[in-house]
C-alpha positions in Angstrom: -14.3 14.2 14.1 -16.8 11.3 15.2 -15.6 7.9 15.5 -17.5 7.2 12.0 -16.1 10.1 10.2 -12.1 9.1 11.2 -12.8 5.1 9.9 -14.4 6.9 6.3 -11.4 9.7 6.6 -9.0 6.2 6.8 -10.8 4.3 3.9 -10.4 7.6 1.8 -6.9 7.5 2.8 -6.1 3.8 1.6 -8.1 4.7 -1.5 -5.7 7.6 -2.6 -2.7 4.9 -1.6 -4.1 3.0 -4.4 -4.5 5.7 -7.2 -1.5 7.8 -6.5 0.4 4.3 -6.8 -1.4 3.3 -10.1 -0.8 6.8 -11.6 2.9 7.2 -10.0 2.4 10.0 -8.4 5.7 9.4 -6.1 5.0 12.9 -4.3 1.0 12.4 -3.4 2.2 8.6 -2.6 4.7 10.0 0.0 2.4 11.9 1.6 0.0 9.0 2.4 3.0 7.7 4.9 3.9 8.7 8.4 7.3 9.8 7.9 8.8 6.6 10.0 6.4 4.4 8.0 7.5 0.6 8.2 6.5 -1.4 5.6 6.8 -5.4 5.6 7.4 -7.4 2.0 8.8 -10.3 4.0 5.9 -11.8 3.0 6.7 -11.6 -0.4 10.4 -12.4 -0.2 11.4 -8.9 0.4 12.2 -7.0 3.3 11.3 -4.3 6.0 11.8 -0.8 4.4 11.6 2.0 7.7 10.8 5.7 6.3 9.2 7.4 3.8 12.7 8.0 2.2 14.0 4.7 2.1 10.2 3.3 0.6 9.0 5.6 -2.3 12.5 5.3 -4.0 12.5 1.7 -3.4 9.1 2.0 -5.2 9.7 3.7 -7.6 12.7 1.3 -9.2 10.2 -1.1 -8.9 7.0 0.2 -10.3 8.2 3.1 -12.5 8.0 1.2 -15.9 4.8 -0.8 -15.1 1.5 -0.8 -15.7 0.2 -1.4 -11.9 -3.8 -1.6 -10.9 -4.0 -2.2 -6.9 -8.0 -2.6 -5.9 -8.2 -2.4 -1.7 -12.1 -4.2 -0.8 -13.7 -5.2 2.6 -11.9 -3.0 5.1 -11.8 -3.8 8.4 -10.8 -0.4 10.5 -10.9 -0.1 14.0 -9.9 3.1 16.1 -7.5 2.2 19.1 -7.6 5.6 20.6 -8.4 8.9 19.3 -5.4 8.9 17.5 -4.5 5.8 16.6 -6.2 3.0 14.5 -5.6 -0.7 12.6 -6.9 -1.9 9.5 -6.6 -4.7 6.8 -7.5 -4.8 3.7 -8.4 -7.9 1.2 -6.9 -6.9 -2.3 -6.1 -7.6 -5.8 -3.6 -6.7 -7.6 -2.2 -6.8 -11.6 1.7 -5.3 -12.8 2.4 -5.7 -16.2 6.0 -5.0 -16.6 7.6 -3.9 -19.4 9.5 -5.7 -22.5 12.8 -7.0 -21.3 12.1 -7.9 -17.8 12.5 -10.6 -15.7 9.0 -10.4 -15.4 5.5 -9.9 -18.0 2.6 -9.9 -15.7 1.7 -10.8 -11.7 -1.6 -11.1 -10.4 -2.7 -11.2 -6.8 -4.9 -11.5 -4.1 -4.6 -10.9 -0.3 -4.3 -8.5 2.7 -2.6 -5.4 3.7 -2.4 -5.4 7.4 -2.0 -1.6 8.7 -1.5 0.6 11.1 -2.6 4.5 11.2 -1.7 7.8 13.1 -3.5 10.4 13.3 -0.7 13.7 13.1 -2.0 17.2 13.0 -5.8 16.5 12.4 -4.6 14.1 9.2 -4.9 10.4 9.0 -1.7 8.5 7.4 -0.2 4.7 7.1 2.1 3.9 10.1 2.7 0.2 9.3 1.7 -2.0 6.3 2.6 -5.5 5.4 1.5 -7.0 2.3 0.8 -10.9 2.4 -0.9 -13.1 -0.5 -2.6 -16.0 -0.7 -2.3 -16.3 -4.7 -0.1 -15.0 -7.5 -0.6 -15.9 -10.6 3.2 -15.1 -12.3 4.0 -15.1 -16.1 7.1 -15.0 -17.5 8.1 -13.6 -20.8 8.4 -16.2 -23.7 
């Protein structure tokens, strides 16, 4: 593959991260990840979750309920080697939770920094932290 056609096989990559989260497809989601993915929500006041295992359940308890539209924009991919590559990502993002919880609606804006590794010909996520620079939070009434 030429150096232009592993930086679009990435984008399409981060583009199914996006759907298969929005339509909760927990299996297709897992498949995005390298299995030892670590992905960093200290950003957010979470924490470090290390493997594919430990992340889409995590997910999942989170998300399951929601209504969740994720929009990546901008990227900025750059191969290290032929099998390696980094990326971020400006994005937006809306979860409307359902009655009952803690929660009604966020809306953000910011970056996914990211890592990728290419294993057996296929691009997947290595690393990914998610950092904002607004949220707009409501509460329920």
């Amino acid at each position: 593959m030429t150096e232009s056609g592993d930086i679009e096989a990435i984008k399409l990559l981060k583009a199914r991260y996006f759907r298969l989260m929005d339509t909760k497809d927990w299996v297709g989601l897992a498949e995005v990840f390298a299995d030892d993915v670590e992905i960093d929500m200290t950003g957010e006041g979470g924490r470090i979750t290390r493997g594919v295992s430990e992340y889409i359940p995590f997910l999942r308890t989170m998300l399951e309920r929601a209504t969740t539209v994720h929009h990546g924009h901008m990227p900025e991919v750059e191969l290290t080697s032929p099998t390696t590559a980094t990326g971020v990502w400006a994005m937006e993002d809306r979860i409307w939770w359902p009655e009952g919880s803690p929660l009604s609606h966020l809306h953000g804006y910011g970056h996914y920094t990211e890592t990728y590794v290419k294993v057996g010909g296929r691009w997947l996520i290595k690393t990914m932290a998610l950092t904002r620079l607004h949220r707009q939070l409501d509460v329920p009434t």
